[in-house]
Structure formats: C-alpha cells, structure tokens
SETOR-866847 format. One line per 10 residues: number of its first residue (from 1); for each residue x negated, y negated, z negated of C-alpha. Coordinates in steps of 0.5 Angstrom, whole numbers, plus 500, padded with zeros to 3 digits. Each point is the difference from the previous one (the first is absolute). Layout:
NUM) X/Y/Z | ...
//
This chain:
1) 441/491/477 | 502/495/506 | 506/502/503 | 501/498/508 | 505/495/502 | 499/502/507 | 502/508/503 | 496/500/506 | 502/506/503 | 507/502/500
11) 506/502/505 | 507/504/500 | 503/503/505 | 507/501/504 | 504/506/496 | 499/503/494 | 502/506/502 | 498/504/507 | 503/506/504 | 495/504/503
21) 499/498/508 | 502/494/498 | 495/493/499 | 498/494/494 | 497/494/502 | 494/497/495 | 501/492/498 | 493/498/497 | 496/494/498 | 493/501/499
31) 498/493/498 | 492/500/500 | 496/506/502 | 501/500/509 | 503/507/499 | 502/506/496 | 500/508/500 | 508/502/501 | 501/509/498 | 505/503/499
41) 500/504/493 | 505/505/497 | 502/497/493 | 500/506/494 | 499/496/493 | 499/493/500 | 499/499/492 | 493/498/499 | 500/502/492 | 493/504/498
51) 505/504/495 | 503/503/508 | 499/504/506 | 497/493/502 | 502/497/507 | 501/505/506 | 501/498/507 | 498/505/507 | 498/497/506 | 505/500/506
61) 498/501/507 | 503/494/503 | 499/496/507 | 502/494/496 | 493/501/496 | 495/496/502 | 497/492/499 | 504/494/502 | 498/493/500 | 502/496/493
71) 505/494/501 | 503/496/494 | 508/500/500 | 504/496/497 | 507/500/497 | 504/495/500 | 505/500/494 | 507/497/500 | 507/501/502 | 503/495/505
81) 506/499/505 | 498/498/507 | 505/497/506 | 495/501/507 | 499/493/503 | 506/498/505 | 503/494/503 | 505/497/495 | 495/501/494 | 496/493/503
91) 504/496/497 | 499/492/500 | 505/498/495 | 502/506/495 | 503/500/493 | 498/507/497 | 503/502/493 | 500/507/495 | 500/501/494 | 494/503/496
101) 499/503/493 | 493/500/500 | 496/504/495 | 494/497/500 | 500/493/502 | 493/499/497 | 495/504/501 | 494/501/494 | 494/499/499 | 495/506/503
111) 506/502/504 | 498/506/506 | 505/495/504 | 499/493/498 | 503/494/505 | 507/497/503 | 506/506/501 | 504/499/506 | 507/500/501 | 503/500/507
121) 497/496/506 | 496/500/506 | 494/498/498 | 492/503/501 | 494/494/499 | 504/494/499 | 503/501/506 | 508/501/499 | 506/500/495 | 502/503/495
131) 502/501/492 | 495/501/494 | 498/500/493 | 494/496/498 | 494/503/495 | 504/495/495 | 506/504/501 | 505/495/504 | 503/501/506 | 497/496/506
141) 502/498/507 | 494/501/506 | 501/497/506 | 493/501/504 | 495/497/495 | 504/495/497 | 504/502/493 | 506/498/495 | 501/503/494 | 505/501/494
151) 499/496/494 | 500/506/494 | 498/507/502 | 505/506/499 | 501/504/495 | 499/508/501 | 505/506/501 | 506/494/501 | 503/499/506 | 498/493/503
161) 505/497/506 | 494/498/506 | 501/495/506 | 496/496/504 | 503/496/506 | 496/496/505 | 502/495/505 | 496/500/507 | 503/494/502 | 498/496/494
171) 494/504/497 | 505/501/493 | 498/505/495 | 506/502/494 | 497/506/496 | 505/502/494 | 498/505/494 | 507/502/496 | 499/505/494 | 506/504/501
181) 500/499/491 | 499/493/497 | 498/500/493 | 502/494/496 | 493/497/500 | 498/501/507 | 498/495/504 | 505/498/506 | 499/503/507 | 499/494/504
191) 499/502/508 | 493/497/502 | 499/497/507 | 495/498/505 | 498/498/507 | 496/506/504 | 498/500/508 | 503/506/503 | 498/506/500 | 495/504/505
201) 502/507/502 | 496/506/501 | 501/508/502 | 500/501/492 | 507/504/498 | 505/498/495 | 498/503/492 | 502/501/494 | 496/501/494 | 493/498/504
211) 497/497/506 | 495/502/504 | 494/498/499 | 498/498/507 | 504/497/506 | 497/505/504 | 501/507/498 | 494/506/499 | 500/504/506 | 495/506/496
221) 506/500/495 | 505/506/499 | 504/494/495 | 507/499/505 | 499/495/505 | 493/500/498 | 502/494/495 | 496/500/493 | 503/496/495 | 499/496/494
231) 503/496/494 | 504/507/499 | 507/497/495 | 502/504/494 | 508/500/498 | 506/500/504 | 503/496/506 | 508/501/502 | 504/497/505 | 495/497/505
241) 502/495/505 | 497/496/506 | 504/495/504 | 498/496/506 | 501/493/496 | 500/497/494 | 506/501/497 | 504/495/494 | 500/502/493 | 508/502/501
251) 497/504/506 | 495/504/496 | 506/501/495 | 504/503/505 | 494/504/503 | 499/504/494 | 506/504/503 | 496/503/506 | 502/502/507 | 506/503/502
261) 499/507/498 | 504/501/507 | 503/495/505 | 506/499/505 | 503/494/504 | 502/498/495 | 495/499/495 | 493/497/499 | 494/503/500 | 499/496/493
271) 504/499/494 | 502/493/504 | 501/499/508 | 495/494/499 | 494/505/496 | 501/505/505 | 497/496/506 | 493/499/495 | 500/507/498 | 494/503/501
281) 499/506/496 | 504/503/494 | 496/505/496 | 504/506/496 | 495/503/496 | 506/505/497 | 501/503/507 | 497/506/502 | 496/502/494 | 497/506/501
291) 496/497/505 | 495/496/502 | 505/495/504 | 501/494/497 | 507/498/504 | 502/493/503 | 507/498/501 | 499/495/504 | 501/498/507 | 492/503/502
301) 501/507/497 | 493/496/497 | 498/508/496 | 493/501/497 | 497/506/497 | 498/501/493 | 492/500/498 | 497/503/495 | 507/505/497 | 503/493/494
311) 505/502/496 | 507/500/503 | 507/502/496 | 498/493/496 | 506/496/497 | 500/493/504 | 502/494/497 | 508/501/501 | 499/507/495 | 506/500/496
321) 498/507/496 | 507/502/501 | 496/506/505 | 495/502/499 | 498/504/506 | 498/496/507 | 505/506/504 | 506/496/496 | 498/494/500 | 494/498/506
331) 502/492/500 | 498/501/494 | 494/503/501 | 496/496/505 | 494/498/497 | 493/503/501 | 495/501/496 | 493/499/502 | 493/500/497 | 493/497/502
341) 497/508/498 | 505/504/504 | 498/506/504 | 503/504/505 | 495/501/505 | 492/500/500 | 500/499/507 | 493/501/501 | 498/503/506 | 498/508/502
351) 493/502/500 | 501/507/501 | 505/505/501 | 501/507/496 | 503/506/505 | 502/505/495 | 499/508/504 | 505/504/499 | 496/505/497 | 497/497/494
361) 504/501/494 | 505/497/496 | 495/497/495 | 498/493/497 | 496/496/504 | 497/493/501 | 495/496/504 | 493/499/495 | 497/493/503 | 494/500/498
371) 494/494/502 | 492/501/499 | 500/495/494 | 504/504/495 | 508/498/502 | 504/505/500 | 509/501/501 | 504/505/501 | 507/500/504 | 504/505/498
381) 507/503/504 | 502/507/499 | 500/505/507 | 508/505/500 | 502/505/503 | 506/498/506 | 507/500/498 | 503/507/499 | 494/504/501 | 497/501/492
391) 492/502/500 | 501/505/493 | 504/501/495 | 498/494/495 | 502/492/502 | 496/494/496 | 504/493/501 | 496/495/499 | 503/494/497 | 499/494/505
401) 506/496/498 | 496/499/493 | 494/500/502 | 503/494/504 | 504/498/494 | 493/499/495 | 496/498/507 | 495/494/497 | 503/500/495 | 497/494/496
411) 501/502/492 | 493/500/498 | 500/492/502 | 508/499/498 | 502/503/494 | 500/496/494 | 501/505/496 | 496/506/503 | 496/501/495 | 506/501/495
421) 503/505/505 | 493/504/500 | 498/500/494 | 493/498/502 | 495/495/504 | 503/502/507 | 493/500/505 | 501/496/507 | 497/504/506 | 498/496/506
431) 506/500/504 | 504/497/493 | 495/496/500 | 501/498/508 | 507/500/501 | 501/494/494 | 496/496/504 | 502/503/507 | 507/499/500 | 501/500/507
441) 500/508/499 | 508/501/496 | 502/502/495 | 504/506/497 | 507/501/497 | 497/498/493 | 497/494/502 | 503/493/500 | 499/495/506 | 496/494/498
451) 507/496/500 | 501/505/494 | 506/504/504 | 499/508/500 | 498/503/505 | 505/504/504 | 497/502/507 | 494/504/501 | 496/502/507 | 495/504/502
461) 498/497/506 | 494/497/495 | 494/503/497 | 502/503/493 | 494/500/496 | 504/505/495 | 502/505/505 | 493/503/500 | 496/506/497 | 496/497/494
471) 505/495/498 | 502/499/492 | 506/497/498 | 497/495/494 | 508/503/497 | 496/507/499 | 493/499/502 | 501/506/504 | 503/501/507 | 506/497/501
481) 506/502/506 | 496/502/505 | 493/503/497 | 503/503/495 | 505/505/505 | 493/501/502 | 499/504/494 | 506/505/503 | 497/501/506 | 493/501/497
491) 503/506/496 | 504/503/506 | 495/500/504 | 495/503/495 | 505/505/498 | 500/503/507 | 507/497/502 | 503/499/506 | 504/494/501 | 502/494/504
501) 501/493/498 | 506/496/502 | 501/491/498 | 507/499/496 | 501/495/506 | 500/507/505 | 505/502/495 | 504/494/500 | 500/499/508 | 500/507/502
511) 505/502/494 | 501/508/499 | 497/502/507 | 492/498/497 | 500/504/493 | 505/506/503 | 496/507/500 | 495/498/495 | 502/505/493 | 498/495/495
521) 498/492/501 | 496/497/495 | 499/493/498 | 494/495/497 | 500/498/494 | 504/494/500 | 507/500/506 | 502/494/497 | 503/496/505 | 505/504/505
531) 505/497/506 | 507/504/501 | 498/504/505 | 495/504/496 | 503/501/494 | 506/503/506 | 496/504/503 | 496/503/494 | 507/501/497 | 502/504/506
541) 494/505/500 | 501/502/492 | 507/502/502 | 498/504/506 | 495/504/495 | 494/495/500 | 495/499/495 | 497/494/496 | 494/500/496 | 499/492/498
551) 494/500/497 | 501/494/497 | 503/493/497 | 505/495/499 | 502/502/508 | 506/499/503 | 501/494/496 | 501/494/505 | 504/498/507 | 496/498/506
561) 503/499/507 | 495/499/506 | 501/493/504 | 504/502/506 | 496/494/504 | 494/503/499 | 497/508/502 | 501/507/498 | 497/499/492 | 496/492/501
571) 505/496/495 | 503/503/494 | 504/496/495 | 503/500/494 | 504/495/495 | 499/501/492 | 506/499/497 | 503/499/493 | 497/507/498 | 494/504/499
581) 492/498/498 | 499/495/505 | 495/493/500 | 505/496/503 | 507/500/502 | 504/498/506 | 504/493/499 | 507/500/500 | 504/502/506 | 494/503/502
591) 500/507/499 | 502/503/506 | 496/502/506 | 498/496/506 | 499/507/503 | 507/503/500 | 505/495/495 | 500/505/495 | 498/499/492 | 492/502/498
601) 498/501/493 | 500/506/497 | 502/507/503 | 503/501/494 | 504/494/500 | 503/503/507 | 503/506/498 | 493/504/502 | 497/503/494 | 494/501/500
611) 500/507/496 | 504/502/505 | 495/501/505 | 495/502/495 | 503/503/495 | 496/494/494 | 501/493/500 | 496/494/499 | 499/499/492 | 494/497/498
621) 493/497/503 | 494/498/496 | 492/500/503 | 495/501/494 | 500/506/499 | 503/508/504 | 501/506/495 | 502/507/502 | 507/504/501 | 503/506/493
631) 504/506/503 | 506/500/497 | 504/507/499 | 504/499/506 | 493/500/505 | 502/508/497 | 506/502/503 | 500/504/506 | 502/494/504 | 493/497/499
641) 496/504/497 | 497/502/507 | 497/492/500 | 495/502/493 | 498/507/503 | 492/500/497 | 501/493/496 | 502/502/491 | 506/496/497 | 495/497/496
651) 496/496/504 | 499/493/502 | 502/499/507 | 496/494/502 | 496/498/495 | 495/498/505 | 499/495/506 | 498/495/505 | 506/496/499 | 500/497/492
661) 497/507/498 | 506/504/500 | 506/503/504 | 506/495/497 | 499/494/501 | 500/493/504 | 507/501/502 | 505/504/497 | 507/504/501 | 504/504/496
671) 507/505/501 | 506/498/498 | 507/501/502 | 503/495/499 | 495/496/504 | 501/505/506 | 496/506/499 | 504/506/502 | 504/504/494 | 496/506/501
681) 494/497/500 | 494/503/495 | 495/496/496 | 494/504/500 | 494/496/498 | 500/493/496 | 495/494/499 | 505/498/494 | 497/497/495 | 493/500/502
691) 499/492/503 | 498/494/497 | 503/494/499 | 498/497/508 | 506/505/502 | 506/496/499 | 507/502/503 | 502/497/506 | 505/494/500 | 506/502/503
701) 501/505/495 | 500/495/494 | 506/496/500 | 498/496/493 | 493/499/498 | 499/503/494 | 494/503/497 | 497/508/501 | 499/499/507 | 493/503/501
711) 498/506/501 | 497/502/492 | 508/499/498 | 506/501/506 | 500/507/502 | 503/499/507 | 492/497/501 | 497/507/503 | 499/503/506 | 504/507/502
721) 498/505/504 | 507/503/503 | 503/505/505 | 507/501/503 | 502/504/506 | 504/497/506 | 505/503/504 | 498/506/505 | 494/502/497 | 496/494/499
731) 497/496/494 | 497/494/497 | 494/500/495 | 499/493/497 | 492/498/497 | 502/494/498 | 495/496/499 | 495/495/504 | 495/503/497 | 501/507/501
741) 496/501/507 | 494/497/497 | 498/507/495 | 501/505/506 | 491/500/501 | 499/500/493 | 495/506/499 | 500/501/508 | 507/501/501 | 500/506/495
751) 505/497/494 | 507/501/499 | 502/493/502 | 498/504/507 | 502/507/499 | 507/497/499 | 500/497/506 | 498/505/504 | 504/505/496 | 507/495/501
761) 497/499/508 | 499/507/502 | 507/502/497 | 504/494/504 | 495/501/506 | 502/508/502 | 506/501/505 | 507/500/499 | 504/498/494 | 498/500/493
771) 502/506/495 | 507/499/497 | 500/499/493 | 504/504/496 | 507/500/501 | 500/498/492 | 498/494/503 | 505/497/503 | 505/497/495 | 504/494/500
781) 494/494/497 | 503/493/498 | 495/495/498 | 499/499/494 | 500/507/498 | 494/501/505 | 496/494/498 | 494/502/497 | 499/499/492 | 494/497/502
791) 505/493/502 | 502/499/492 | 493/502/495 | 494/503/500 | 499/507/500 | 495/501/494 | 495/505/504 | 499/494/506 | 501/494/493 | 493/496/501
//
C-alpha cells in the first residue's frame, strides 16, 4: 500500500472546549477538490477495531452544515522576533553584533528546511542588511546583494561572538566571528573585510531568527504584519545591538555592555558618553520572559513581538551556572532559542463559524469535513455546560493539556528504538506518514525540534491529526489519548447515563467553581500532564466530599503551565527535567518554566505526589501485550465489597479488550505509601505478576541500574486497583491502568470490568456523602505498617 504524503482535507478549530451559546471558528484546508461537505456530529466511540461496538457518530443539526468552497492553506513554521520598521532602523553606516550558539549551523542533506539561516537584519530579496549563517555554516554579512563572509564555519551548541561594521562614508566592510572557547588546534579568528555600496531601505521590519520573503507583505496573510518569512535560524541569540555607525574593535568591546539600564544627567545612554550617541537599540532578551515582548533598552524603546512561541529562560553566554532559575539571575538569562519548525499559530483564515445552542447537550462534538472524492477529517471540541450550573450528577474531564502534550507526535518517524520499546513492527498510518514529511504541522512534548533540542511548547492553534476519532497510537496500535476516552463516553452513554463533559483547561482556568456540585468526576485513560491549578481545584473538591474515579494510568505525572501571552488553553509548556521517563532532557539552566519561573519536570519531584491525587502511582509501561486484574482478599471487607457485587472472587477482572487484550496494561500504577498513597488506602485488585517482560519499571524509581527490573521479575510492576475515602464523605476509586477503559464493550457492555464500573459509579454517583465506615476503621496508620505486602514479594496465588 502507498501511503499519501499529501492530506487534502484537514483543519482545527478556535477552542477545544465550548460553553453552551457560545461559538467555534472552523480553519480548513481543502487543497484539490473546489468544495467540501461541513456536518456536525456527536462523537460516541472512535475506535475502528472489528473485535469492538465499531465506530459510532449521531448527526447534529447545525446551521454551520452545509457545503463551502475548498481553498488550500498553509502553515508557515518557525519561530522569530520581529522589530516593526521605524525610522532609526534605516541605517547607512551600522555596526551590529550578538552572540549566537547555533544548533545547526549546516543543514543536511533531504532536510524539510534547507538553505541560509538568518540572524538578525533588515533585509527582504536582497534588499537590506543584515547577519547570517551560509549553508556551509559561516556567519556571513549582506548589504544589498553583495556579501562578505567568515573564513571557518562555527561550531555547533558553542557560543561565537558576531559583529559586522559598515562605514557609509567609505563602503568599508569589518565582519568578525570569535568563538567564545578556542581549542588548542583551531584556526585563528581573523575579521574579514570588504567594500560594499549602501544599503537600500525598504518598509520590511527589523528581524530575528528569519526575514521576510518579500519586500512587500501579504496582504491575504493572517501572519503578523502580512510578513511571510524564510531562512528560519536554528540556536540561540544573546545580547543583540544596532548602533548608527561603524564602531572600532575597542568600541564593540565596550558595547558588549549594552545600554544604561537607566539614565539621568549624569550618565550616558551607552556604556561610554561617546557610544551613547550611535545607540541605536540594545535588545535584552532576558526582560519580560513570559511574554511575547522582546525589550529594547535604548533610546528608541525599539521593542519587537515574538512569532512563533521560541524557547526563553535559556542560559545566555555570560551563564555562570551559579543559579539555575532566570527569576535569580535574568542577566544571565538572555538568550532565545529558536528553531525553523516552531509552531504557535497556524494562522489560517476562518472558513466557517459554529454557534453552539444553549440547549444542545454537553457531549462530544466535532465538524465532519468531507469532499465527494473520498477526503474525510474530523474536528473535535467538547460542548460544557456554563460555569456554576452542572447538567447532572456525572462530569467527564477530558484531558486537552495531554492531548496537547502528545498533538502530532512524530514516534512512528523519530524513534530509533521503537521497535525495542513495543516489542513489535510498529505500523505507520498515513498521518505518521504525512506529518514525517510535513513538518511544518509541530510536533509533541516527546518530540525533538530538527536541531535535536526537545520540545517543550505545544498549541492547538493547528490541525491535530491525533486529536481525532479513528486515530491508533503506533505505541499501542489502539486509540491513544483522545479516541481511547471515547471508550468511556461509549460506555456511559451506552448504559444509560447522564452526565456532562468538562476539559482539564476548564478546570484550571475556572478552578473549584467548574466541577463543584457534580457528585463524582471521572477522568480518561491517561490525565498525565497536569498544571497547579487543576491539581488545586481537584484537591479542593475531595475534601469537600467529592468523588474521583480515575479510570486510567500514569496520571498526574507531569507539570504544565499555560503561556500567559497566548488565550485561555492555546499554548502550554512543560520542561523534562533530571527525572522520569522522557525522550529528552532540558539543558542545564534550563528547567524552569518560561510561563511562570517555576521549576518543571515531575510533579513528584515538587512535592505533589501523584498518589495523592489517585491514590497509585506511576510504576510501570510496557506496550506488547494487556492482562487482567486478581482480587485480593481486601476487595472482601465491607469497606469495598460493594464494588465486586455480582462479580466471583476468583474471576479474572479483564482478561479481554481493545487495548493489548486486557484491562492492565500499557501504562501502570500501583499503591504505596511511601510514594504518597494515603495510609488507609485498600489494595482491592492487583495485575502483579501477570506481565512480560515489555513491562519495565519507570526510571525514577530506579536509583542504580541493576538487573530484575522487568515485569516477569520485580514485583512493584503491576497495576492496582484502590479505594480510599476523602474527608466529608468523599472518596477516590483508582483503576490504574490505560488500558483499563479499553474492556468496558467487551461482550456489549455486559462483563465485569462493566459491572465494577457501574457499581463503583452508582455508589459515588448518589446524593449526600458516602457511608461511614466502621468506626474500627479509624486508627492511627503509619506508612510502612500500611503499605501493602504486594510492595516487597509475590503473593503465591498472583506468581506467574
């Protein structure tokens, strides 16, 4: 089979979540067919496997359905800094300087972005000035057409001193490139020099990183000021200055320094009274960080808007390493990162608009596109009810921040090692196939740029091609994120239930407010990536007597922040740090968030255990094969035994599914106390010795490498059910597996993975608080007296 390199029909839209009466605007490209078919539909169940209920989708009456014309849009990757055109910008003579630490001075052969990168200028289709790096990978001065360029290329992820002078009077060209570490064998950095005519001026702005194609811009473009850009750079650029004349070396020295951060009679604007009158802009990247505002300390207030969402908090060429956080240190802190496959902003024009009534349901919807030649795409959003006025008893949130975090991921492409990882061939659908040609769509947080740099910002301001009914993850070959939550809201509508359906971004931005006067909250199958205020707001509604059921694994696991220059949920970040399972790790120095200042990584790691919230804690993944769930004898005390009403101690709980065959599996989380599950907390059912060797312990729970690590051999690999009550008659019932909501249809519906839920949901589902327990119950619990035997040895009727 021939797999497309070309997705005709696709498009995303202006919210993930939408509140009843209000509205979604529709982006789409149609590049082929002259029109496409728009109806909106209630997504059920989005797995397409012939062992399932198969996929299920309503009709919705909609005055957005209806045929609209096909127009092919494009997006243009790449982040960049952009300083709008102004008079002291047109410069005759100029000296300009930085420093840079490129990250791929050379781009390879087949690269998706091949050509000259831009470091800073004012230059458009030869007309201009401006600093770049060739495709040999040596810095290079343009003055209108003509060119001077470094002898030797500079050496990637090392800080290199740039500067170019030009003397209007003269012609006279100076371009230096210094490496800020010179080995004992490299060549001695000589400036090189040159005589250019003056430059021509035009209305192109002042750039970073990029320049715009054109000397004019588009005026059908929604990119900011109409600019399309090119020759995207990849690495860091620190302390950029323009002065108005071509300054001595000694000069350029001084000007290293910058602008006075403030000034009075009696001092200059510059580091030296005679710099201060060539002044032009002084650019400190290490101001405002969590925006999108790059700041100019000269005389000009020359300030620029950031394109694109590039990496700030990066160490600059002056870190020292004594602090590692940019709220301690910003001077040391100003550096951008920017790379050539950036995405903020798809930036494509609206084609239609979604008015959502105020009557229709909450539910999940999406716009199905369709064409006449067989193109079909589906865009998703979640309708919720307004905040403070819960439609029913039941809320389902939705995991947007992960499906962010894993939006166009690029595994099936990237990974070197995925066949070890799944113990399998993986198979590549077409969109893995697509989105490994067409870069320009993002990536996820477990990707890393083309420069080799992880990922570390994500948007969902751009088709999401994994954000879709009858999407497989190539980990699984089963839905993934947000098709395998379809599997709970196929079940609950399928059992009768009423219940409304809530984003982990409504929660975060709206806190308690969203999910209080629901009885129970449920989660998907994977809640992993989490922000502070969600975890706030879900902790809140437990002590006020609220219920969870987590239906699924490895949640809580990961610390997000939304970026404060972008809308309610379009751009979240989060910074892998020296901890957990992660495909790459931040630099040094950089692994506090740009968003807030605060330290990312692990919530674990910042005192949030994840078993607090669940009750179980990440333990375990593997991806060959699911199995199924034993009873333990505390699944018999009354404390629980409501739970296993109609279901045999002796049967295997999930021993069947769409997910790897079984109900544990994928992902895994077991109880400890010592990892923060509550003292009190009951082990009911257990995985524990029931997995193959694919199942490997998580990394941060193994301090030196040793052998027996793998699922035949270390006991803490296995998934365990558990309940714990919450203070005011609340409760928290955890499944702790991925796989788990994958078995509910088995059988339609009529199985005991089902007949738990439903009995685990209709006790939490009734008014009032939970039954007490036995006054017996309450004692003092120490940790280790309450952690469960299953942490230190197999017991003999769950050994393999």
């Amino acid at each position: 089979m021939t797999y497309p390199t070309m997705l005709r029909l696709t498009g995303y839209g202006s919210k993930w979540s939408v509140e009843q009466g209000d509205s979604v605007d529709l982006h789409v490209s149609c590049d082929g067919p002259t029109t496409y078919r728009a109806e909106m539909v209630q997504l059920i169940h989005g797995d397409t496997h012939p062992t399932g209920p198969g996929f299920k989708e309503r009709a919705v009456e909609s005055a957005a359905n209806g045929t609209y014309p096909g127009r092919a849009q494009a997006i243009h990757a790449g982040s960049y800094a952009m300083v709008t055109d102004r008079r002291p910008l047109r410069v005759d003579g100029f000296t300009l300087q930085c420093w840079i630490w490129p990250t791929m001075p050379t781009k390879v052969d087949g690269y998706w972005a091949p050509g000259p990168q831009t470091i800073m200028g004012k230059w458009a289709d030869g007309v201009g000035y401006g600093l770049f790096l060739d495709t040999e990978g040596r810095v290079s001065l343009r003055v209108d057409g003509h060119t001077l360029t470094a002898t030797d290329p500079v050496r990637d992820r090392a800080w290199h001193f740039v500067a170019a002078t030009y003397d209007a009077a003269t012609g006279r060209a100076v371009l230096y490139c210094e490496p800020q570490i010179r080995y004992a064998l490299d060549p001695a950095p000589e400036p090189v020099e040159a005589t250019f005519p003056a430059p021509t001026h035009t209305a192109v702005p002042f750039t970073f990183a990029a320049h715009p194609r054109d000397v004019r811009p588009d005026s059908t473009s929604l990119e900011p000021g109409g600019w399309i850009m090119t020759e995207h750079y990849n690495g860091k650029i620190d302390a950029a200055r323009l002065c108005s004349r071509a300054l001595t070396r000694l000069e350029i020295e001084t000007m290293k320094l910058g602008a006075a951060p403030g000034m009075d009679e009696r001092r200059s604007i510059g580091p030296s009274a005679d710099l201060g009158a060539a002044v032009i802009a002084s650019w400190d990247f290490g101001l405002e960080i969590p925006t999108r505002t790059i700041l100019d300390r000269g005389p000009y207030r020359l300030d620029g808007e950031l394109v694109g969402a590039p990496a700030r908090g990066m160490t600059g060429h002056n870190w020292s390493g004594a602090h590692t956080q940019w709220t301690a240190a910003p001077h040391e802190y100003g550096a951008i990162h920017f790379h050539d496959d950036d995405v903020d902003d798809a930036r494509w024009q609206v084609d239609f608009t979604v008015t959502v009534p105020e009557h229709l349901p909450s539910a999940v919807y999406a716009m199905k596109l369709t064409t006449t030649d067989g193109d079909e795409d589906y865009v998703p959003f979640i309708v919720r009810p307004p905040l403070g006025t819960p439609r029913a008893k039941i809320a389902v949130i939705m995991s947007t921040i992960d499906y962010m975090a894993y939006a166009n991921e690029h595994q099936a492409s990237n990974f070197g090692s995925l066949e070890a990882l799944v113990y399998r061939t993986p198979i590549m659908a077409p969109a893995n196939v697509f989105l490994s040609v067409h870069r320009e769509y993002g990536y996820s947080m477990y990707d890393t740029h083309g420069d080799g740099s992880g990922v570390h910002v994500s948007s969902r301001l751009r088709p999401v091609l994994n954000f879709r009914p009858k999407c497989d993850s190539v980990i699984t070959q089963a839905p993934w994120q947000f098709n395998a939550d379809l599997h709970l809201i196929d079940w609950l509508t399928e059992m009768g239930y009423e219940f409304d359906v809530i984003a982990d971004e409504d929660v975060s931005y709206d806190g308690l407010e969203r999910i209080d006067g629901y009885n129970v909250l449920l989660t998907g199958s994977h809640p992993e990536h989490k922000d502070g205020p969600y975890l706030d707001a879900i902790h809140a509604y437990k002590e006020r007597g609220g219920r969870l059921m987590y239906l699924g694994g490895d949640g809580f696991y990961w610390r997000h922040t939304f970026h404060p220059g972008y809308g309610r949920g379009e751009v979240t970040e989060m910074r892998r740090c020296e901890s957990g399972i992660r495909p790459w790790q931040a630099q040094p120095g950089e692994y506090h968030h740009q968003s807030d200042g605060r330290l990312g990584g692990m919530w674990r790691f910042l005192g949030r255990d994840m078993a607090a919230v669940s009750g179980t804690s990440m333990v375990a993944q593997g991806f060959d094969v699911s199995t199924y769930f034993k009873r333990t004898p505390e699944s018999l005390e009354p404390r629980v035994s409501w739970a296993f009403e109609g279901i045999d101690y002796d049967e295997r709980l999930g021993d069947f599914g769409l997910v790897g065959g079984g109900a544990a599996g994928a992902e895994l989380d077991h109880v400890d106390t010592t990892l923060g599950s509550p003292p009190h907390t009951m082990l009911v059912a257990t995985s524990a010795g029931l997995h193959t060797d694919a199942y490997l312990t998580v990394t941060e729970l193994i301090l030196t490498n040793a052998p027996g690590f793998t699922g035949t051999q270390h006991p803490r690999i296995r998934a365990d059910m558990a309940f714990h009550e919450t203070p005011n008659g609340g409760g928290v019932w955890s499944f702790s597996s991925i796989s788990y909501c994958g078995s509910l249809s088995h059988n339609n519906y009529r199985n005991n993975i089902s007949k738990l839920t439903a009995n685990v949901l209709d006790h939490f589902a009734v008014d009032g608080p939970l039954p007490q327990p036995d006054p017996a119950e309450v004692r003092p619990r120490g940790r280790f007296d309450s952690t469960p035997a299953l942490n230190y040895h197999l017991p003999e009727d769950v050994a393999p």
